[in-house]
Each structure stands twice: as C-alpha cells, then as structure tokens.
ROVOPA-751138 format. One record per residue: residue in three letters; y, x negated, z negated of N, C-alpha, C in turn. Coordinates in nm, 3 decimals. Each point is the difference from the previous one (the first is absolute). Layout:
BEGIN
 rest    n_yy    n_xx    n_zz   ca_yy   ca_xx   ca_zz    c_yy    c_xx    c_zz
  Ala       Y       X       Z       Y       X       Z       Y       X       Z
...
***
This chain:
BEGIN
 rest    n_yy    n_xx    n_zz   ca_yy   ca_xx   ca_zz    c_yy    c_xx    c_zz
  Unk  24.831  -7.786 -14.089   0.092  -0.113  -0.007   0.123   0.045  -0.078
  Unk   0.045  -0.101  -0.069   0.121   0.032  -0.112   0.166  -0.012   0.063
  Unk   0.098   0.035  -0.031   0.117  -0.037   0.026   0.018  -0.181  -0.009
  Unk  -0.046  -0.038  -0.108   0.024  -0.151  -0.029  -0.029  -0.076   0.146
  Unk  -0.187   0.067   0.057  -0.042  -0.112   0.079   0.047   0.021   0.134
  Unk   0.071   0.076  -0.017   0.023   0.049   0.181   0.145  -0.078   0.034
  Unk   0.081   0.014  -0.153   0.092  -0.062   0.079  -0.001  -0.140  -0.025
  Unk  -0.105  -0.062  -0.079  -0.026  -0.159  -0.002  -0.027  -0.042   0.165
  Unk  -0.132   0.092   0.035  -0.031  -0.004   0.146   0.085  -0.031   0.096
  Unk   0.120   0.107  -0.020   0.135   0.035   0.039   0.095  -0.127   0.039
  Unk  -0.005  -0.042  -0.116   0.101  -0.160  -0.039  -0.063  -0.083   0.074
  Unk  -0.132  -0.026  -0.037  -0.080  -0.097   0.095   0.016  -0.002   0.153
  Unk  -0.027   0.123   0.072  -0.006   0.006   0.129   0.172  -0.039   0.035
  Unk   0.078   0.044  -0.049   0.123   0.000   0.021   0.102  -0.132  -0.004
  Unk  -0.086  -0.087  -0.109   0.035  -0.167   0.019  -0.069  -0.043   0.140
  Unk  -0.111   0.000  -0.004  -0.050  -0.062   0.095   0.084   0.041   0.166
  Unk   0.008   0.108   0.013   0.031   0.026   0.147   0.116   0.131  -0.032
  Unk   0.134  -0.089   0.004   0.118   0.058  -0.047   0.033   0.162   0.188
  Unk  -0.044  -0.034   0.093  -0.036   0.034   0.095  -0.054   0.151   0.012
  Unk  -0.118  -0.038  -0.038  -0.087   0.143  -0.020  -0.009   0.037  -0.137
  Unk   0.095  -0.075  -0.080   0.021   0.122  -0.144   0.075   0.082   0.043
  Unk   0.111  -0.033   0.050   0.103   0.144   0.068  -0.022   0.084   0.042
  Unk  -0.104   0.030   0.106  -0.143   0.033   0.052  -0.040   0.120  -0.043
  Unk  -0.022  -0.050  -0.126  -0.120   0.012  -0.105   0.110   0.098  -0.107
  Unk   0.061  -0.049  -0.034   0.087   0.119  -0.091   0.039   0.097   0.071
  Unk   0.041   0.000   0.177   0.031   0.118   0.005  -0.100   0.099   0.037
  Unk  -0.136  -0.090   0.051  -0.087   0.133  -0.033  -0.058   0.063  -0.102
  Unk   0.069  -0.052  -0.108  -0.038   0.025  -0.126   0.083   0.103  -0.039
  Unk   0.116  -0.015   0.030   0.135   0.094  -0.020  -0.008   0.108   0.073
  Unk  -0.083  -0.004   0.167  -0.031   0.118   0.058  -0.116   0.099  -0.063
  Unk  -0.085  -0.086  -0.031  -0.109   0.062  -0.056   0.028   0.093  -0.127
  Unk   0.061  -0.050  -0.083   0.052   0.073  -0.118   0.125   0.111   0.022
  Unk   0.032  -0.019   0.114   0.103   0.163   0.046  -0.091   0.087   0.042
  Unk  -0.097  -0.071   0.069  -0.137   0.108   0.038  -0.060   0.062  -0.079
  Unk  -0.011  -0.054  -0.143  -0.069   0.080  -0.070   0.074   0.114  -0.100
  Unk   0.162  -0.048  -0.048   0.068   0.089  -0.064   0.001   0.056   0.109
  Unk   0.046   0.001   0.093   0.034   0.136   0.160  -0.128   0.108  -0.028
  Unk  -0.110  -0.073  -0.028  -0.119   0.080   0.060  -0.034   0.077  -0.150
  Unk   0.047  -0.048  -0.100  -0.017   0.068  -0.120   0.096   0.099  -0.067
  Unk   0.140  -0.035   0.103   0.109   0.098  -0.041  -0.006   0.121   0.065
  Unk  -0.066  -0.031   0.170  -0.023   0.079   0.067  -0.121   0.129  -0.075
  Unk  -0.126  -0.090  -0.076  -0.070   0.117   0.000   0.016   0.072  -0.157
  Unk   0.091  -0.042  -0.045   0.078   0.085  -0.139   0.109   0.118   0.102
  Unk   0.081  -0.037   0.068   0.065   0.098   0.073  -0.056   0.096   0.073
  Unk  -0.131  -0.051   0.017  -0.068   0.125   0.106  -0.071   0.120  -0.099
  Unk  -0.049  -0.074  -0.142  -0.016   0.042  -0.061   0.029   0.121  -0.103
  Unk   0.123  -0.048   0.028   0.146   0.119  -0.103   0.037   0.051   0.122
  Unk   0.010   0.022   0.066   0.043   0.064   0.126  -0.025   0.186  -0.039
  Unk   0.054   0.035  -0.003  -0.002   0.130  -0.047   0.007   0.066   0.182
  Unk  -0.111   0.088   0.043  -0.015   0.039   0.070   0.047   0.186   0.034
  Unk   0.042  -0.002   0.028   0.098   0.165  -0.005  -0.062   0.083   0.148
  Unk  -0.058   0.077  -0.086  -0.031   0.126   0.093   0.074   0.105  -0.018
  Unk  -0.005   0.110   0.121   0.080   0.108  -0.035  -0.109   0.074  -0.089
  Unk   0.091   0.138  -0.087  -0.085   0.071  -0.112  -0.057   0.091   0.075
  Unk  -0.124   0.050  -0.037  -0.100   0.092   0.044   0.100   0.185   0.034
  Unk  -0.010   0.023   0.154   0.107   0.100  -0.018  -0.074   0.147  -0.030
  Unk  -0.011   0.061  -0.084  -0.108   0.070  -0.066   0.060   0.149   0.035
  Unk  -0.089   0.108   0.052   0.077   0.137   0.001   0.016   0.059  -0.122
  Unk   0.067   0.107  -0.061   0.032   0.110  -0.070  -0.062  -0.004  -0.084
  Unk  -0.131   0.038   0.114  -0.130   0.053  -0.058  -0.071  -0.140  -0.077
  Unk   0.007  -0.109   0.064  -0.085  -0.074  -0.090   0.032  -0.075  -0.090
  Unk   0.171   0.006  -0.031   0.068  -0.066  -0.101  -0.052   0.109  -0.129
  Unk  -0.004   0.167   0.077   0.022   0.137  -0.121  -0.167  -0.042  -0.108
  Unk  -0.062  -0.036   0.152  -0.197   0.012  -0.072   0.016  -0.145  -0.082
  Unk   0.062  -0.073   0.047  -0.032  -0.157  -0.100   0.066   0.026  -0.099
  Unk   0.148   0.071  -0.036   0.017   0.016  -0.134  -0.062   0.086  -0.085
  Unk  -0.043   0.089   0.045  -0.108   0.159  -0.042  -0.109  -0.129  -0.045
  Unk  -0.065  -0.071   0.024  -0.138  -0.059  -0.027   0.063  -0.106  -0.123
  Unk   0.108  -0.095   0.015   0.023  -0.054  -0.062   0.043   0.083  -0.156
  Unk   0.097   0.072   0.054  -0.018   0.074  -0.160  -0.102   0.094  -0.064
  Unk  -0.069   0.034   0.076  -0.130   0.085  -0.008  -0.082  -0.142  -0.112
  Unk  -0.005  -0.130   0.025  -0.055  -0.082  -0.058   0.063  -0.044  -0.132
  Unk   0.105   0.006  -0.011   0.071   0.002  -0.119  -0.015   0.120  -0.104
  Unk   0.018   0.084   0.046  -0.019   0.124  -0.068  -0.142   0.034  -0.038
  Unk  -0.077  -0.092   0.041  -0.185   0.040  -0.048   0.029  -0.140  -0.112
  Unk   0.078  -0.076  -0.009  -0.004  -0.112  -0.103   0.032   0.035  -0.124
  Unk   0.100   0.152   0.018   0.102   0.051  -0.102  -0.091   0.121  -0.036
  Unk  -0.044   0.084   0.058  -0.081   0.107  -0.053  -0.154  -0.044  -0.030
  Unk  -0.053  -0.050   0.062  -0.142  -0.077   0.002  -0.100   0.080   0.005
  Unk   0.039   0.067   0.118  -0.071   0.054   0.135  -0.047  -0.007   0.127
  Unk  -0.058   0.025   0.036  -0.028  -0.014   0.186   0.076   0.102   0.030
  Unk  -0.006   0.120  -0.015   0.046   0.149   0.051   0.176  -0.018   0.012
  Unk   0.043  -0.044   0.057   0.123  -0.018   0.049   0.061  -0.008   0.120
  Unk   0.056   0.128   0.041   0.079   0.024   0.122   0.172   0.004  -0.015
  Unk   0.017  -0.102   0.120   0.167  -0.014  -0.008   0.085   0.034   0.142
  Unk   0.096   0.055   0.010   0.052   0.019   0.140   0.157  -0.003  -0.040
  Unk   0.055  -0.101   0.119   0.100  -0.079   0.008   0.122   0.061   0.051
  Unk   0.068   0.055   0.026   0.126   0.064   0.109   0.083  -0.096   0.001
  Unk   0.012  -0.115   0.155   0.089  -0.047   0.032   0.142   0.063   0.057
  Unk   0.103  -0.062  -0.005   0.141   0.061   0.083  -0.022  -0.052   0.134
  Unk   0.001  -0.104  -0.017  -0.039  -0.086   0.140  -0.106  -0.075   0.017
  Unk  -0.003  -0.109   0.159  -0.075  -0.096  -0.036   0.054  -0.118  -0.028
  Unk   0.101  -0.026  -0.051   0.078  -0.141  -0.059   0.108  -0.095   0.136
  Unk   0.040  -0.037  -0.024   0.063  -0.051   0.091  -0.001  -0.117   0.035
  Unk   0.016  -0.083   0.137  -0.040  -0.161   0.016   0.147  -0.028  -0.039
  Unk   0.071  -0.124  -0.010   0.073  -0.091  -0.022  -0.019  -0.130   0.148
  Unk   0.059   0.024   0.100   0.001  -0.140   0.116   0.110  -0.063  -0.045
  Unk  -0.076  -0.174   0.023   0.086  -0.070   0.023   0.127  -0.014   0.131
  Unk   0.120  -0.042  -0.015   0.077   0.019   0.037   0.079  -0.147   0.084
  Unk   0.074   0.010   0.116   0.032  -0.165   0.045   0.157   0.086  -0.007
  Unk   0.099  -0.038  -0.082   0.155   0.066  -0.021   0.081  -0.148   0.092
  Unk   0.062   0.143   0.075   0.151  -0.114   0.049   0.079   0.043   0.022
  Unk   0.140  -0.087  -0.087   0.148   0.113   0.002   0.065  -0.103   0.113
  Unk   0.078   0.083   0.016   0.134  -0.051   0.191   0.133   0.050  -0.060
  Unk   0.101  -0.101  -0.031   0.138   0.054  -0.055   0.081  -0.026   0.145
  Unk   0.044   0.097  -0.010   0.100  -0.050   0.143   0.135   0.025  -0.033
  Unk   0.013   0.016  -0.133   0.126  -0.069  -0.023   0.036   0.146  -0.092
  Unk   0.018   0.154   0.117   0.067   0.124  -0.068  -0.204   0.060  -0.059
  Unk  -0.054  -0.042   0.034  -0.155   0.108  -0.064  -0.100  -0.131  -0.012
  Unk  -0.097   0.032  -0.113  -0.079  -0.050  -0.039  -0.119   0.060   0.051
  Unk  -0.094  -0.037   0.094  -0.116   0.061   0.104  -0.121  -0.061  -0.125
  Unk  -0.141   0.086   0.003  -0.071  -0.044  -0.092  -0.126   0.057   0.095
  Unk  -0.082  -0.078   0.047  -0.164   0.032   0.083  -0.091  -0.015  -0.081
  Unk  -0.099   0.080  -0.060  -0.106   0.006  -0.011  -0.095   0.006   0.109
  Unk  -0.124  -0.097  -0.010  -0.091   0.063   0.039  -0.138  -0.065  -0.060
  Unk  -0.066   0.064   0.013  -0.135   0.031  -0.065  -0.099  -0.128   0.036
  Unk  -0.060  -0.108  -0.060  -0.098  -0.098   0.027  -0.122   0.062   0.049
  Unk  -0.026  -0.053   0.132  -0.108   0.058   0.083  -0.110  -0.129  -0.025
  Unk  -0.109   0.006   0.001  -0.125  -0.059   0.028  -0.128   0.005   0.043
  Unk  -0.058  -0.058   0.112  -0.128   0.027   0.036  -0.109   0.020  -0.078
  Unk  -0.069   0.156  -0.078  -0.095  -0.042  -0.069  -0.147  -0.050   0.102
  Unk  -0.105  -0.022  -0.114  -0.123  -0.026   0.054  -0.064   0.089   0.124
  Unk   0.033   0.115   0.036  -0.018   0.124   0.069   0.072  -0.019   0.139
  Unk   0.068  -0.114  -0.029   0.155  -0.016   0.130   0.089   0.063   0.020
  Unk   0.047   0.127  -0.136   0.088   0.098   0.039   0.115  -0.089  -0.099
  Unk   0.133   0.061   0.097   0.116  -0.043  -0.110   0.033   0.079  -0.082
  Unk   0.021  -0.049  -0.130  -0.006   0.107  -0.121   0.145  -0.093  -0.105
  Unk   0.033   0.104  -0.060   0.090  -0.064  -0.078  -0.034  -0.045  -0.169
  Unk   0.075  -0.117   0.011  -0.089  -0.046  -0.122   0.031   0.032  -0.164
  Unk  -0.061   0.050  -0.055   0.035   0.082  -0.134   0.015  -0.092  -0.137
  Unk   0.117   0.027  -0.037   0.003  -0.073  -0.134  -0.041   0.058  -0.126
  Unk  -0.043   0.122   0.012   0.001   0.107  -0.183   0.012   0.123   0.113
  Unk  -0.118   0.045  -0.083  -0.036   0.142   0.038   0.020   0.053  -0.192
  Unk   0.091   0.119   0.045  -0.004   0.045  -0.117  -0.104   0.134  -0.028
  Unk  -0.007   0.040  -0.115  -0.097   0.088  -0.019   0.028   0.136  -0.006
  Unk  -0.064   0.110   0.048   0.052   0.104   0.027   0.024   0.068  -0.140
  Unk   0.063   0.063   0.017   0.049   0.123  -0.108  -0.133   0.080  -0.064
  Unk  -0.052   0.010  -0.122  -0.030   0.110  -0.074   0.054   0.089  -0.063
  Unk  -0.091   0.136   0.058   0.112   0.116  -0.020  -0.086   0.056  -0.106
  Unk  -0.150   0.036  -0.026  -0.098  -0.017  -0.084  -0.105  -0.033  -0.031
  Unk  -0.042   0.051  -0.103  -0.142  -0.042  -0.024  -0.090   0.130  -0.084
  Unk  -0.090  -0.008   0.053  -0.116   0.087  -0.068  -0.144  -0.007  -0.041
  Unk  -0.051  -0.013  -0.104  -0.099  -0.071  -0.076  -0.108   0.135  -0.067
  Unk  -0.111  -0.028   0.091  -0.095   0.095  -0.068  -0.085  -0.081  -0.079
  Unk  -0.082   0.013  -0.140  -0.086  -0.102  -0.071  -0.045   0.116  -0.093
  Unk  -0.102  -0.045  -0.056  -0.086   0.066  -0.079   0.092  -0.050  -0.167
  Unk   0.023   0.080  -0.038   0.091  -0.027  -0.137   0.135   0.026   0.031
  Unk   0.066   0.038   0.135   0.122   0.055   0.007   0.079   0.116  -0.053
  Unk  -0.056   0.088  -0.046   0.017   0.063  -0.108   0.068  -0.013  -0.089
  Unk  -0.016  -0.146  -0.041   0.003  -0.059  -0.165   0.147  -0.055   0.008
  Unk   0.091   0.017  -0.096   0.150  -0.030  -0.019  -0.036  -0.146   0.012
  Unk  -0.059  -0.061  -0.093  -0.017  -0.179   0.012  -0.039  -0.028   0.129
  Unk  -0.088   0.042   0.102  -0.007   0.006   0.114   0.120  -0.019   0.082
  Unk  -0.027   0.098  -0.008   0.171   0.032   0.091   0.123  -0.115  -0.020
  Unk   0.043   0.008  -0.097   0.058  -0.063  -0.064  -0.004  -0.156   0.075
  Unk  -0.110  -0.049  -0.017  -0.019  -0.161   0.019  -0.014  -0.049   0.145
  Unk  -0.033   0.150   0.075  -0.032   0.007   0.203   0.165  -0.013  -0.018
  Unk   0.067   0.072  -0.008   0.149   0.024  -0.007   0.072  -0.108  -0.017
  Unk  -0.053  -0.078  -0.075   0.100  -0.106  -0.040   0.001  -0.115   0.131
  Unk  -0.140  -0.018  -0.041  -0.070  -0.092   0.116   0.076   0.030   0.160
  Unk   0.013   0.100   0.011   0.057   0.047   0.188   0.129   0.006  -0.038
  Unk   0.055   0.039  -0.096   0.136  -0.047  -0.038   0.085  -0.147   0.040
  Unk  -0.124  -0.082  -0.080   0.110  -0.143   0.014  -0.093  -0.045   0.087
  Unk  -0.096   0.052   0.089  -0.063  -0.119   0.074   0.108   0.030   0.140
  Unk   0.030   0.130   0.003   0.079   0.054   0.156   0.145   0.027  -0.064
  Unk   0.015  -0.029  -0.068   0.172  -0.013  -0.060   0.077   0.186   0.017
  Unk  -0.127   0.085   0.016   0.021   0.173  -0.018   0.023   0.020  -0.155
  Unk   0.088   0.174   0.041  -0.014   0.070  -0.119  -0.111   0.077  -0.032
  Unk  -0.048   0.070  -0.130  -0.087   0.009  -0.039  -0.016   0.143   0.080
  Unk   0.099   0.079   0.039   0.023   0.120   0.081  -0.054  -0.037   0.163
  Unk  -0.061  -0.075   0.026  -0.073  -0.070   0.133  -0.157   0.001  -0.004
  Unk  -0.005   0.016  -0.164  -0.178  -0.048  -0.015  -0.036   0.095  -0.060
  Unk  -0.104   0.100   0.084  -0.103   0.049  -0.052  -0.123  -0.060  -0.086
  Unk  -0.082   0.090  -0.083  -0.121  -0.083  -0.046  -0.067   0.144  -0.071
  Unk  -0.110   0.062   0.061  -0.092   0.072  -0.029  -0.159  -0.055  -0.031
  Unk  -0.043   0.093  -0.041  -0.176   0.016   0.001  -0.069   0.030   0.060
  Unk  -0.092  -0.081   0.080  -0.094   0.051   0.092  -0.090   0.099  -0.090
  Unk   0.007   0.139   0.115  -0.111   0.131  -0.061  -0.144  -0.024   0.045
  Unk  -0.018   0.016  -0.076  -0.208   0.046   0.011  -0.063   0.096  -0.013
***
C-alpha cells in the first residue's frame, strides 16, 4: 500500500466518524513512536561498545608473545625459519585504575580523596577497574638467525628492534646460529 492510499483511506474514515478518527490517529501516532523507539533502540544496542577489562598477562607471557611476535617479523626480513629471539623485560608494565576524585576546602586547606573504582568481575571478586595498562620496559634484545653474520643482516634486525621498541642500537644483539 502507497502513502497516497492510506491517507485517502485516512480522510475517508475520518469524515465519516469525526469520533473514532481521534481514535484512530492516536493509535497511529502511538504506533509510529513504537517503531522509531524500537529502531533507535536496536541501533543503540548495536554501537554499544562493550568494555572489558585487558587480559592481565604475567612477565613471562607478555616476554614469550613478544619473542614470537618478533621472531615472525624477523623470518619476513631474513627469509628464514631458523630464527631465535630473547626479550629482557625491566618490568611487567604497569596498570593505570580508574579513579572517583573529591576535593573538601574548608576554607584554610584544600583536602583531595582518591579512591580507586571497584567492580564485581564475572568471578565475583572486587577488582579495580583498569583504564591503560602500559607496557613494560625493554631493556634488550637478542636475535640468533642463520645469515647473522652478515653486516646487511645485522644491520636491517637492528633497525627493525630499533624503531619497533623505540631502543638503542647498544640494546640489540644479532649473531649467527653455528653448525
């Protein structure tokens, strides 16, 4: 059915029985909040950006995921399999909690409370809720590969652990695996 005939329909019913057109438009007017409601609603549920806390990872398995991750880079750059890498963190990075701040002037001192946003995770423990976990410190890096030897080698592992970990070149080893 078209816009034209509905509201001819519309006009019609509405001469005849001035009564139940009133009726009649406002369930028409309800009906049509029902449907923007129900369509605004499921665009909002939609974009709803759902926030979990970040995966809290030990030492050890932040040290092995970057060791593998650049271990994979570095077989892209030499174009090898034979590639061993080992990581030396400073730390394991630090969380960032959100914070609920409230200052109290009482006139001679300015009082300032922190405290830390608590929340029930899925587990039922109260945990505080993290905004930015930063990443721990690299102190070095060390790269065994078949062609390490080679100045162009070297050279291009070096650069690569250079600007990927924002180190000096005095941080990065890069030898030749012996046979």
């Amino acid at each position: 059915m078209n816009y034209k005939a509905i509201t001819d329909k519309l006009n019609e019913y509405i001469s005849d029985n001035k009564k139940n057109s009133f009726l009649l438009i406002g369930v028409i007017i309800i009906f049509i909040f029902l449907v923007i409601g129900n369509s605004s609603e499921k665009k909002e549920s939609g974009s709803v950006e759902t926030t979990t806390q970040p995966a809290v990872l030990s030492i050890n398995e932040i040290q092995k995921e970057t060791e593998t991750e650049l271990e994979e880079l570095i077989r892209n750059v030499v174009h090898t399999d034979n590639v061993k890498v080992m990581v030396t963190l400073g730390s394991s990075g630090e969380y960032v909690y959100a914070e609920n701040s409230r200052n109290e002037n009482n006139g001679e001192k300015t009082l300032q409370d922190n405290e830390i946003v608590i929340y029930e995770s899925e587990k039922g423990n109260d945990e505080g809720l993290i905004v930015s976990v930063k990443s721990p410190e690299i102190l070095g890096v060390a790269v065994v590969c078949d062609g390490g030897n080679s100045s162009v080698v070297r050279a291009e592992i070096t650069e690569l652990v250079t600007s990927l970990f924002g180190i000096g070149a005095d941080r990065v080893y890069v030898g030749s695996n012996v046979r």
